[in-house]
KEVO-107966 format. One record per residue (C-alpha): x, y, z. Coordinates in steps of 0.001 Angstrom, whole numbers, padded with zeros to 6 digits, always signed. Each point is the difference from the previous one (the first is absolute). Last residue first. Layout:
# residues N
XYZ;...
//
This chain:
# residues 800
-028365-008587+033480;+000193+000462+003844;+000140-002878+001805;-002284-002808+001420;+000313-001701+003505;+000650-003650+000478;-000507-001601+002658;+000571-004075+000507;+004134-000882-000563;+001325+003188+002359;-000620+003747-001026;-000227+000428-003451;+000482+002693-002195;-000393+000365-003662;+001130+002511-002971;-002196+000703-002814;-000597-001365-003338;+001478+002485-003061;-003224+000860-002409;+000952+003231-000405;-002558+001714+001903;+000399-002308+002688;-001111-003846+000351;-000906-001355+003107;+000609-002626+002424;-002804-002774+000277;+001202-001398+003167;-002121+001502+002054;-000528+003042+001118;+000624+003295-002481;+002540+002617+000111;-000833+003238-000682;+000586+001462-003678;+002506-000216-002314;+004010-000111-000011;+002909-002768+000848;-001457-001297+002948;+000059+001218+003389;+000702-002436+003185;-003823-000124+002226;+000105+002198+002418;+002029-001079+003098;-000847+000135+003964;+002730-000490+002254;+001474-003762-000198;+004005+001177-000206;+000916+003026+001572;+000733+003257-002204;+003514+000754-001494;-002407+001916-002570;-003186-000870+000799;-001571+003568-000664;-003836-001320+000369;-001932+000651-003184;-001471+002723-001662;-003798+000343-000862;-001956-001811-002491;-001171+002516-001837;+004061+001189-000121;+001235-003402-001282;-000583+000260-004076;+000847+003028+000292;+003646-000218+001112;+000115-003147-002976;-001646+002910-002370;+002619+002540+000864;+002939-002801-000160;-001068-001097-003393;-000240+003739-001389;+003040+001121+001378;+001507-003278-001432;+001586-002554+002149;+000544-002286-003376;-000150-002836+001164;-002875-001231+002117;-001398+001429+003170;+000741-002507+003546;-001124+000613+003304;-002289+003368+000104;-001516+000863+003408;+000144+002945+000733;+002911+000481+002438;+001866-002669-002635;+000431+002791-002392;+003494+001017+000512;+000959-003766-000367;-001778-000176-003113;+002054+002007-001322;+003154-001179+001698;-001082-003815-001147;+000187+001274-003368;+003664+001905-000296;+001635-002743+002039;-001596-002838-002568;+000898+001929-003141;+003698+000763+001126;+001207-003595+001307;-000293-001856-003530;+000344+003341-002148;+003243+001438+002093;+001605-003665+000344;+000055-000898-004330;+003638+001168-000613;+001539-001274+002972;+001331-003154-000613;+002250-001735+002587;+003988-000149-000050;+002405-002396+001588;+002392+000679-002728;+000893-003809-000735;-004197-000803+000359;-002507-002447+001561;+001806+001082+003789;-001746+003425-000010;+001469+002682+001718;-002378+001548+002801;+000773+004255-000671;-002417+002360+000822;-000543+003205-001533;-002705+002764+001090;-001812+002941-002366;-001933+002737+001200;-001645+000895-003569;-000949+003595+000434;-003948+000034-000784;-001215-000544-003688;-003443+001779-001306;+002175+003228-001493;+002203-002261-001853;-002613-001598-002181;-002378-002835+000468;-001415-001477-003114;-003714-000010-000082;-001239-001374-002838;-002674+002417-001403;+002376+002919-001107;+002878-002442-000750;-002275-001795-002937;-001780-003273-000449;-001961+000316+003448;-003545-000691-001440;+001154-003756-001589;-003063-000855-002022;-001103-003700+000763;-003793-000331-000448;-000586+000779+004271;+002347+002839-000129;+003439-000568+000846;+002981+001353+002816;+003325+000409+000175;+001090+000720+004151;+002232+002465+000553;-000011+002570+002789;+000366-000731+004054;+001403-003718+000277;+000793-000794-003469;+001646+003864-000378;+001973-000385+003761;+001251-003138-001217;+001497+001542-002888;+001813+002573+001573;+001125-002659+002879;+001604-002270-002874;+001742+003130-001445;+001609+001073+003995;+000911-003926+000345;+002242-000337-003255;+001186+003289+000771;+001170-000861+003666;+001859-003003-001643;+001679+002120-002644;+001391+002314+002382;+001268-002742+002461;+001819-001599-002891;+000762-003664+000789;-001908-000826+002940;-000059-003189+001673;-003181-001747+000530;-002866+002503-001029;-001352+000318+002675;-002500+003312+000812;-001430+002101+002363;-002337+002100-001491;-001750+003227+000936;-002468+002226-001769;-001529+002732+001901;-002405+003149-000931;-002322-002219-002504;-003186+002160-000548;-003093-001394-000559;-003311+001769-000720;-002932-001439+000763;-001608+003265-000214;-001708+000609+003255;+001828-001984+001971;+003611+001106-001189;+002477-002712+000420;+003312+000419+001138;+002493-002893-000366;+002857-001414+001717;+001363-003195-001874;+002452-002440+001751;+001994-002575-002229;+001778-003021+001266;+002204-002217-002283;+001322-003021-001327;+002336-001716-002248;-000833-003902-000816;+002878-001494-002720;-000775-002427-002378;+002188-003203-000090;+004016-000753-000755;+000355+002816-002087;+000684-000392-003530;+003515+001253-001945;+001648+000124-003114;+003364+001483+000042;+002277+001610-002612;+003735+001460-000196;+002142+001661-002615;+003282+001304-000010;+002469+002114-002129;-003680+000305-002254;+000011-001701-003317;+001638+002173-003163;+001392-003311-001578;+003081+000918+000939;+000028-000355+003766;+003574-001006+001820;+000905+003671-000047;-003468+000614+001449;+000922-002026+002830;+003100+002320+001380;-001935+003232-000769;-003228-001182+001850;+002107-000871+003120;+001944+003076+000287;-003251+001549-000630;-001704-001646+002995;+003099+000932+001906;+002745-001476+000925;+001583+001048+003502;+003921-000268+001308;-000695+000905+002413;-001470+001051+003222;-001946-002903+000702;+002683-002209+000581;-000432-002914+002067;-002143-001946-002555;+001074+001442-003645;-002283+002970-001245;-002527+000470-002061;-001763+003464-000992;-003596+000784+000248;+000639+002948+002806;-002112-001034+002578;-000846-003361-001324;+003988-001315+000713;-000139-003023-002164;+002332-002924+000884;+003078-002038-001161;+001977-002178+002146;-002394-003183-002240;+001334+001179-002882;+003584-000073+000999;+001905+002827-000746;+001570+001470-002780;-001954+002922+000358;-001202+000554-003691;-000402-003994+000150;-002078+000190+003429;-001613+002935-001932;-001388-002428-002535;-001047-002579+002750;-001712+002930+002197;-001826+001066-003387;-001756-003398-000566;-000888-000400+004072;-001358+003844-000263;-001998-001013-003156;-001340-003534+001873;-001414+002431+002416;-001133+002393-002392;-002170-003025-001994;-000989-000787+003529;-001427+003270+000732;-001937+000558-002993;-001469-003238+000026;-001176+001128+003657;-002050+002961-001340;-001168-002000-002851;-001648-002668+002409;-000075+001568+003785;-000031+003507-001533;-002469-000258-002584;-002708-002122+001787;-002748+002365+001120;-002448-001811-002257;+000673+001453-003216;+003212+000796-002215;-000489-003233-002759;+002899-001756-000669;+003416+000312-001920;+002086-001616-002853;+003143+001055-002120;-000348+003353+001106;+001548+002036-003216;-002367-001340-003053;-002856-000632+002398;-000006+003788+001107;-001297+001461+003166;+002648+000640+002544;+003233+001640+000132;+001791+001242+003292;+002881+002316-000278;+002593-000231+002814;+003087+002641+000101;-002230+002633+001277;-001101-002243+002987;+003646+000732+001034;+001731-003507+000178;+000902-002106+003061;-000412-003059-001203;-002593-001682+002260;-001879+003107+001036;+000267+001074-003447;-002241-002635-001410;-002547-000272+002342;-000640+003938-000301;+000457-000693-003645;-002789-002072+000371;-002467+002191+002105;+000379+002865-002067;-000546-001291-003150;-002834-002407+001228;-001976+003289+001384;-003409-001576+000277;-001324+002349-002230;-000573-002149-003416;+002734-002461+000258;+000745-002670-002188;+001821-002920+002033;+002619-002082-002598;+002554+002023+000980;+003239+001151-001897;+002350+001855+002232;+003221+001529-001585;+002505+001010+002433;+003221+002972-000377;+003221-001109-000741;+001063+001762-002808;-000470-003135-002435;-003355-001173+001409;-000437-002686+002970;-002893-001610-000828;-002764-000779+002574;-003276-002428-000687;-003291-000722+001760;-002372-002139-000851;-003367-001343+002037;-000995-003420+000635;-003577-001303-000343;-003211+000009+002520;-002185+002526+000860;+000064-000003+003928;+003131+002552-000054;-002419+001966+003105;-002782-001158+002302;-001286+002843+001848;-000925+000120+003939;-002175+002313+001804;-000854+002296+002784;-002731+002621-000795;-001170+002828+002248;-002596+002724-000104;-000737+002715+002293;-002743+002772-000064;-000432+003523+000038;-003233+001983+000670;-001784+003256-001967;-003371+000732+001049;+001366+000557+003356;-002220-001250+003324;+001788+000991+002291;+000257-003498+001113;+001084-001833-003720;+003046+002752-000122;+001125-000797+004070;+000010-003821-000933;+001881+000235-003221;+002267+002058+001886;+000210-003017+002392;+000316-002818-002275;+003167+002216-002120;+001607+000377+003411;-000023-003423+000619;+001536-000712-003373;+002749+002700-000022;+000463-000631-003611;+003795-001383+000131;-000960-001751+003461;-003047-001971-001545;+002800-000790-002872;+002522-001056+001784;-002404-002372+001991;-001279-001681-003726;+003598-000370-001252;+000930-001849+003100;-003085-002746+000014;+001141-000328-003905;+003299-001278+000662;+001872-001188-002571;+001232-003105-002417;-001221-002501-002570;-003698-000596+000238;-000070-003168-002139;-003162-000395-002554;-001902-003315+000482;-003196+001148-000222;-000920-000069+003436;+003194+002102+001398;+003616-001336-000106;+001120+001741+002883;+003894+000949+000574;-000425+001408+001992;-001519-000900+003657;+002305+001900+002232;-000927+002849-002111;-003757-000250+001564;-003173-000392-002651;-002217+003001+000699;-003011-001003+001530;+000050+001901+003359;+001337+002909-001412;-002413+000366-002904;-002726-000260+002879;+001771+002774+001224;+000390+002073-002667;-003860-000272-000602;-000988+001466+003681;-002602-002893+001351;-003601+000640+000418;-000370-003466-001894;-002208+000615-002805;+002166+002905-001214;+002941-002248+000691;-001123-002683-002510;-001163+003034-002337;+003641+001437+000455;+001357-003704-000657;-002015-000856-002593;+001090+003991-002228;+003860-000961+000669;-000387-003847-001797;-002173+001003-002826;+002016+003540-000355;+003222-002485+000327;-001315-002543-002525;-001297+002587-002679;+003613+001773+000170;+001833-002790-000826;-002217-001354-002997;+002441+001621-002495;+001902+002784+002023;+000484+001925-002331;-002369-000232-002355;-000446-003860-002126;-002095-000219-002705;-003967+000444-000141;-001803-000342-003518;-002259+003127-001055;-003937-000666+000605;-002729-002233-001013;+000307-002680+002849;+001998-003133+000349;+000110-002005+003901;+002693-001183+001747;-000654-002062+003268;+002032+000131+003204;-000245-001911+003256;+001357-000034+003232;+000856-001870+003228;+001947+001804+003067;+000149-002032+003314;+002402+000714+002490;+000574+003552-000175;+003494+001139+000800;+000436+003616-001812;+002394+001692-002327;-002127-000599-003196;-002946-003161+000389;+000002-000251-002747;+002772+001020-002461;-001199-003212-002411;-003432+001488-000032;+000429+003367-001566;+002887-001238-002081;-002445-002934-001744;-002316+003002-000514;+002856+002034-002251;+000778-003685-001734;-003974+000335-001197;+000345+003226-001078;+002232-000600-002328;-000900-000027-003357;-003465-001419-000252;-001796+001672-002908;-002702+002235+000525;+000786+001583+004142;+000821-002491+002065;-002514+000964+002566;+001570-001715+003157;-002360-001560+002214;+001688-001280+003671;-001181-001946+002846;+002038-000045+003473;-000358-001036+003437;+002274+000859+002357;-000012-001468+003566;+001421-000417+003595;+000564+003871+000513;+000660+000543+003782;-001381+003682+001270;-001063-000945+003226;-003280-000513-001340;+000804-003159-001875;+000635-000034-003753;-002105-000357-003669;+001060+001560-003087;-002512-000537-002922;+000780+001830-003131;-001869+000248-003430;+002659+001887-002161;-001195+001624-003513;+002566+000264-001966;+000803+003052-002586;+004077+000202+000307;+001390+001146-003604;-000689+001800-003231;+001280-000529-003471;+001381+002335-002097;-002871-000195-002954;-002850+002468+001954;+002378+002798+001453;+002187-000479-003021;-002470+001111-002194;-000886+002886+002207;+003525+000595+000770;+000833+000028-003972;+001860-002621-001621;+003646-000001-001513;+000207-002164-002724;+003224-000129-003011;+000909-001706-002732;+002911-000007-001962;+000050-000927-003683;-001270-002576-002646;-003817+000149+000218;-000876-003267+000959;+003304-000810+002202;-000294+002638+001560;-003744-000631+000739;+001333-003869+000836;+001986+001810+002467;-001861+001945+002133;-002717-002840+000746;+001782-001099+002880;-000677+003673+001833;-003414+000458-001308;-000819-003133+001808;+001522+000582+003438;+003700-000738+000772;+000632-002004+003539;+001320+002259+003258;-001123+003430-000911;-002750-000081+002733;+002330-000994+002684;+000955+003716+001261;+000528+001154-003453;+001790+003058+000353;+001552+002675-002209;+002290-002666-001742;+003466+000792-001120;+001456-001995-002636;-001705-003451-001087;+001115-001597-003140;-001455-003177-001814;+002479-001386-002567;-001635-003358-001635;+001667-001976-002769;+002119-002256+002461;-003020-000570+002290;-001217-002595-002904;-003220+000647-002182;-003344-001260+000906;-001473+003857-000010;-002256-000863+002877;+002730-001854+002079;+002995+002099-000589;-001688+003249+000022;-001303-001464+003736;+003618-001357+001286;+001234+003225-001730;-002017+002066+002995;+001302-002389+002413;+003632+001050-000674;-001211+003905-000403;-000903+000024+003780;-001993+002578+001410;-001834+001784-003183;-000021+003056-001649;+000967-001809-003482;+002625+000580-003478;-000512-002876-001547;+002525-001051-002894;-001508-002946-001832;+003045-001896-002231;-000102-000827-003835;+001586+003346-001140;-000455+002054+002504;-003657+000164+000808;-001786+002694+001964;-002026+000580+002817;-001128+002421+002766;-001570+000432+003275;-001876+001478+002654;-002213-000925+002887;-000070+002857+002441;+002601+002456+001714;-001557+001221+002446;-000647-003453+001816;-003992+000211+000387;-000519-003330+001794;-004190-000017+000040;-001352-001371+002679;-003272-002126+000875;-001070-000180+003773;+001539-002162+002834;-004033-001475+000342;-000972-000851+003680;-002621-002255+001945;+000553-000632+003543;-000201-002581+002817;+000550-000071+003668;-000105-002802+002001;+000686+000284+003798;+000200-002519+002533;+000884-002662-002334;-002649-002767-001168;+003027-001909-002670;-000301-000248-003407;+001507-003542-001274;+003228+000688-002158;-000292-000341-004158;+003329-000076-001638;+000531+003256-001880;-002226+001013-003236;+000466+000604-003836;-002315+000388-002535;+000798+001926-003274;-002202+000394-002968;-003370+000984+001011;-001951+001632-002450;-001568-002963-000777;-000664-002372-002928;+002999-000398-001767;-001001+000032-003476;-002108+003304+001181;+002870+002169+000736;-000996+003127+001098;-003173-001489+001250;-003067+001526+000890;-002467-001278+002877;+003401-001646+001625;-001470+001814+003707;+003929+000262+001288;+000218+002647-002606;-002857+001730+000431;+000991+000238+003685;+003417+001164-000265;-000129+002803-002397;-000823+000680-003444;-000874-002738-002531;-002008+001179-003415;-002861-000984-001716;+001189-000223-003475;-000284+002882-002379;+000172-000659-003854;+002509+002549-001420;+000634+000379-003537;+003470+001469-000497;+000588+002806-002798;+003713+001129+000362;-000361+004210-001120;+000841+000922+003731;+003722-001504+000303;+000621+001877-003168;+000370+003157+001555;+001990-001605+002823;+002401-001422-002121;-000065+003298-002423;+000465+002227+003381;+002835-002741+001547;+001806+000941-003732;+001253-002283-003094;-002893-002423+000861;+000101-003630+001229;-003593-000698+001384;-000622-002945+002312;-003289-002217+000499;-002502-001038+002592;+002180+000710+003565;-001645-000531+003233;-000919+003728+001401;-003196-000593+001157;-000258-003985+001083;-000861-003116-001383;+000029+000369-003952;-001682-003195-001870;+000750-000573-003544;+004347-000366+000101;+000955+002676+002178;+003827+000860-001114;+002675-001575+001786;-002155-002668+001701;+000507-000891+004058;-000725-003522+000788;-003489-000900+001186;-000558-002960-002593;+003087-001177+001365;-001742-000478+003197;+001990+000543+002938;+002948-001705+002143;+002186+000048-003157;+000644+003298+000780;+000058+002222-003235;+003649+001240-000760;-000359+000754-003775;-002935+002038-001227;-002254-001123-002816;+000713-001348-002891;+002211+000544-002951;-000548-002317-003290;+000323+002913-002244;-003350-000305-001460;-001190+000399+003707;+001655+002738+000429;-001443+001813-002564;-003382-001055+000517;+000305+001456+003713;+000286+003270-001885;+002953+002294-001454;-000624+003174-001899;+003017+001516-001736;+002186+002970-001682;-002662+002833+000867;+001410+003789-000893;-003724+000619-000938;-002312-002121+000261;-000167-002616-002401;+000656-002936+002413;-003037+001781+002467;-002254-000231-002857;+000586-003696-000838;-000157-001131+003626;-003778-001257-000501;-002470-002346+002343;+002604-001007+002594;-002748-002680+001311;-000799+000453+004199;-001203-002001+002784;-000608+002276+002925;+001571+000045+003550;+001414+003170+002186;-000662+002670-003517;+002425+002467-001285;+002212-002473-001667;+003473+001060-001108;+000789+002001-003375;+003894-000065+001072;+002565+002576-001455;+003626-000667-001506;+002467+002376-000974;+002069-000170-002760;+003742+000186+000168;+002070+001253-003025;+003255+000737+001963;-000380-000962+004063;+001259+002663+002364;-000884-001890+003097;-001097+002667+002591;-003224-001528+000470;+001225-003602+000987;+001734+002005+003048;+004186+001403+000586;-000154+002186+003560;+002761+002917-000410;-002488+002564+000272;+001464+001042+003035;-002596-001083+002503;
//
């Protein structure tokens, strides 16, 4: 805000050159780099590197592939004869200028041979063209849940639905820049963790961590796509090294919108089966992920889907399964929320279908199933442990914080006049699982000369507030202004080590590292003033009102101060060390479960399909709260973005692979003017896995947002007969699901309505009328339907 921010760009680097991509611009194609003669004598042109080049330098493809997969399907640097999606990088121009790069970028001759390509889930799953043909399918991951028998229950509803393909848009994207000093790497990165960024130079470059410097200053977002270095980032510097001088690459947003990978894109079949008093006794799950070309990580995102089933509630029997397939398109990495948000919109969008079928009200089938506080902790079917809270108390604040019952009958009043324009309801309660990512975290204080703090963290923040949220730890236990604490971050030649900033687990790990270095700090500094005192050391305590110590019985003097303290250990120091120094390494005990309950009120417009969001409202735990500020922040960002998946954003393909939402005037990023007033709750269940007692809360606006936000919408439409539309709840998708249901006539308002009274058949995802049978049907884009059964003979169809 006051220009004071310190980015990759604004690196003042003498002599750089900057560094362009010629990437593919076709999904799948064998190609031959025919000539790169002419672009090398272009003007102000210093070098042309290919996948030859690499190869004569014995460097292969990208470090960090999961040994879970094919190596055949690992990652290259530089496409190597076959190209797999638009935007995969082919070769890299060094130029004196980003106009001479990009100049030159068009005189590379490539000979394209197009191969069929791979777009969506179906083509995939059908293995008629292979990605990767030594391994013979494009299905690389398998994973499923012990098998449990199905069982004839009451009611069986089941659904088909795809959490739809994002793009993570941070605003500051990719970026970087190179250089060699001497015989070490200096990298200068956007990134969210500079310690596992080395890892990677260390690995491809095969040189040891003590000749790589990577740097990371401030970072204008990331939100989990940042979290591993991309091709033209690794690649940075062996061009520096090629032409003798800096480097550096900044892409475009269309480039970027097409090489920073993308997220979510699963399609969910669901079964959830229950008795018609509203008791769930099953969930039945069976998950595609489109990996995307290579598989990075969207396999681990699925594994988080499933391992949060059932969320918050006691179901019995939950079995799953989840398959990872490779299509033509840009490689999925983690987005906040990474898998979390898919498993509560799977898990939000069966219930309010189960309770559709039902006649029930959908918060009250949630309150039936909820799992009871007097139960936790609750180690739920795949083993994770349910810590602490009460979810059955979240959900009843939150019908009273939106007037619930008042909410039902407005909606009732709107939907009998008749209005073209009608509100609906949507609700989400759900748990997280946060600090799941294994490793410790580091956190360091040193006690400078003039007695102010030095805090060196191994977390690398890019808007989480770390600054503020550690030397808020760190002057609650000494009792110094925040002014006197300065927080560094980002550099492996000042933070001797440090993890990855992901996952919701930067306070419980680094966070509590922090702590414990102070606390061992304040024991330190009570020992020196016990000699300043001349007084035992164990009489000796810190008063953390005023940050001064004090002999036991005698508060009122005489004090030392922090600077008293500094002074008399710096005389001791020659060798320019700090007066006292202090470090702590620290894992939590197990993964901590947050949880929350979010309440959308929408108005849709009939005619238009038009949504508006008018209420947002989250109750949220985030164990115990460090910064309140910084915790409602966290939660306000996550709800921005959920509000885009569920309403805006979705990155979509033509049939041979061309993205057609590659820029921010076809993507549909949400601004300001589409956002309600966030109404923002705290709740506060410590955690018992941790010293601070603390819970993520980085990732709860996306996981509890998107769900709310959809079942509202269709909420509001329920009169007519729509049960489920897919994500994105365009205007355009929400018109044609409207008139998809008006020939047939609107449906019976059974909101809070008796159980047994006659039912259409439960929607599907979008099409045309249902069918009989069991034959389901296929919409316009090829998604399957949604089912509904009604005991273990009759089955009726559903809408495509």
């Amino acid at each position: 805000m006051r220009g004071q921010g310190r980015f990759v760009g604004d690196l003042r680097l003498e002599n750089a050159a900057a560094v362009t991509y010629v990437t593919s611009d076709v999904s799948h194609a064998s190609f031959e780099v025919i000539d790169v003669d002419v672009a090398l004598g272009a003007p102000g042109v210093l070098d042309v590197v290919t996948a030859a080049d690499l190869a004569d330098a014995g460097l292969g493809p990208m470090p960090g592939h999961p040994k879970t997969f094919p190596r055949s399907a690992a990652q290259p640097v530089l496409a190597d004869g076959v190209a797999r999606f638009v935007g995969e990088p082919i070769a890299a121009i060094v130029a004196e200028t980003r106009t001479a790069a990009a100049d030159a970028a068009e005189l590379v001759e490539i000979d394209y041979s197009p191969l069929d390509p791979v777009i969506g889930f179906e083509p995939a799953e059908a293995d008629e063209t292979l990605l990767f043909p030594d391994h013979g399918s494009n299905l690389l991951y398998t994973s499923e849940s012990a098998t449990s028998p199905f069982t004839a229950d009451e009611v069986v509803v089941a659904a088909s639905m795809v959490n739809q393909r994002v793009a993570p848009c941070p605003i500051e994207g990719r970026t970087a820049a190179a250089w060699w000093d001497g015989d070490r790497l200096v990298h200068h990165a956007s990134c969210q963790g500079v310690h596992p960024q080395r890892w990677m130079l260390k690995s491809w470059y095969r040189i040891e961590s003590a000749r790589i410097r990577v740097v990371t200053m401030d970072v204008g977002g990331s939100f989990g796509s940042k979290g591993r270095m991309y091709p033209e980032e690794i690649l940075l510097g062996f061009l520096a090294g090629r032409v003798g001088r800096p480097v550096r690459w900044t892409p475009t947003r269309s480039q970027d919108m097409v090489g920073l990978g993308h997220s979510r894109n699963q399609r969910q079949h669901v079964r959830i089966t229950g008795t018609r008093d509203g008791h769930i006794t099953g969930l039945d799950v069976d998950i595609l992920t489109d990996c995307g070309a290579y598989p990075v990580a969207a396999a681990h995102m699925a594994q988080n889907t499933v391992e949060l089933l059932p969320g918050p509630y006691k179901i019995d029997r939950v079995t799953w399964r989840v398959r990872g397939v490779v299509t033509n398109s840009t490689p999925l990495v983690p987005y906040r929320g990474a898998g979390k948000p898919e498993s509560a919109t799977l898990v939000d969008r069966s219930i309010d279908l189960y309770a559709a079928e039902i006649g029930l009200d959908p918060a009250d089938v949630r309150e039936k199933n909820l799992i009871p506080a007097s139960e936790l902790p609750h180690r739920n079917p795949s083993g994770l442990v349910y810590d602490s809270g009460d979810y059955s108390q979240a959900l009843a604040s939150l019908r009273s914080l939106i007037g619930y019952d008042g909410l039902r009958e407005n909606q009732r009043r709107l939907r009998d006049a008749g209005e073209s324009k009608v509100i609906g309801v949507g609700m989400s309660v759900f748990v997280d699982r946060t600090a799941g990512m294994p490793g410790t975290e580091y956190g360091a204080v040193q006690l400078r000369p003039d007695g102010s703090v030095q805090v060196l963290t191994g977390s690398s923040p890019h808007g989480q507030g770390h600054h503020t949220t550690w030397a808020h730890l760190v002057a609650e236990r000494t009792g110094l202004p925040v002014a006197a604490i300065e927080v560094v971050h980002g550099d492996t030649d000042i933070v001797e080590r440090g993890g990855y900033t992901g996952g919701s687990r930067s306070t419980q790990k680094a966070g509590a590292a922090v702590a414990l270095a102070t606390d061992e700090l304040v024991r330190e500094a009570a020992a020196v003033a016990a000699e300043l005192l001349e007084a035992s050391a164990a009489d000796v305590s810190l008063d953390p009102s005023v940050g001064s110590f004090y002999v036991a019985g005698s508060p009122a003097g005489p004090t030392i101060s922090w600077a008293e303290v500094a002074g008399a250990r710096a005389e001791d120091r020659t060798d320019g060390s700090p007066p006292l120094a202090c470090v702590a390494d620290y894992d939590t005990e197990a993964p901590s479960v947050p949880y929350g309950a979010y309440a959308a009120v929408v108005t849709v417009d009939t005619d238009t399909g038009e949504v508006t969001v008018d209420r947002m409202v989250s109750i949220d735990d985030a164990g115990t709260i460090i910064n309140e500020s910084i915790a409602h922040g966290q939660v306000h960002g996550g709800i921005a973005q959920a509000i885009g998946q569920a309403l805006y954003e979705e990155f979509v393909y033509d049939a041979d692979g061309n993205p057609l939402t590659a820029t921010f005037l076809d993507y549909g990023i949400p601004a300001a003017t589409e956002m309600p007033s966030f109404e923002s709750h705290l709740v506060e269940t410590p955690s018992p896995f941790n010293v601070l007692g603390a819970k993520g809360i980085g990732e709860s606006g996306t996981i509890g947002g998107v769900p709310a936000v959809q079942n509202a919408v269709i909420d509001a439409l329920g009169h007519l007969g729509v049960r489920h539309i897919d994500l994105p709840l365009t205007p355009r998708r929400v018109w044609a699901a409207i008139e998809a249901h008006a020939a047939v006539g609107p449906a019976p308002d059974r909101t809070g309505g008796p159980p047994g009274q006659d039912r259409r058949p439960v929607d599907g995802l979008q099409g045309d009328e249902g069918l009989q049978g069991d034959e389901g049907l296929q919409g316009a884009d090829g998604r399957q339907g949604a089912e509904s059964r009604q005991g273990p003979e009759s089955r009726q169809g559903a809408d495509g």
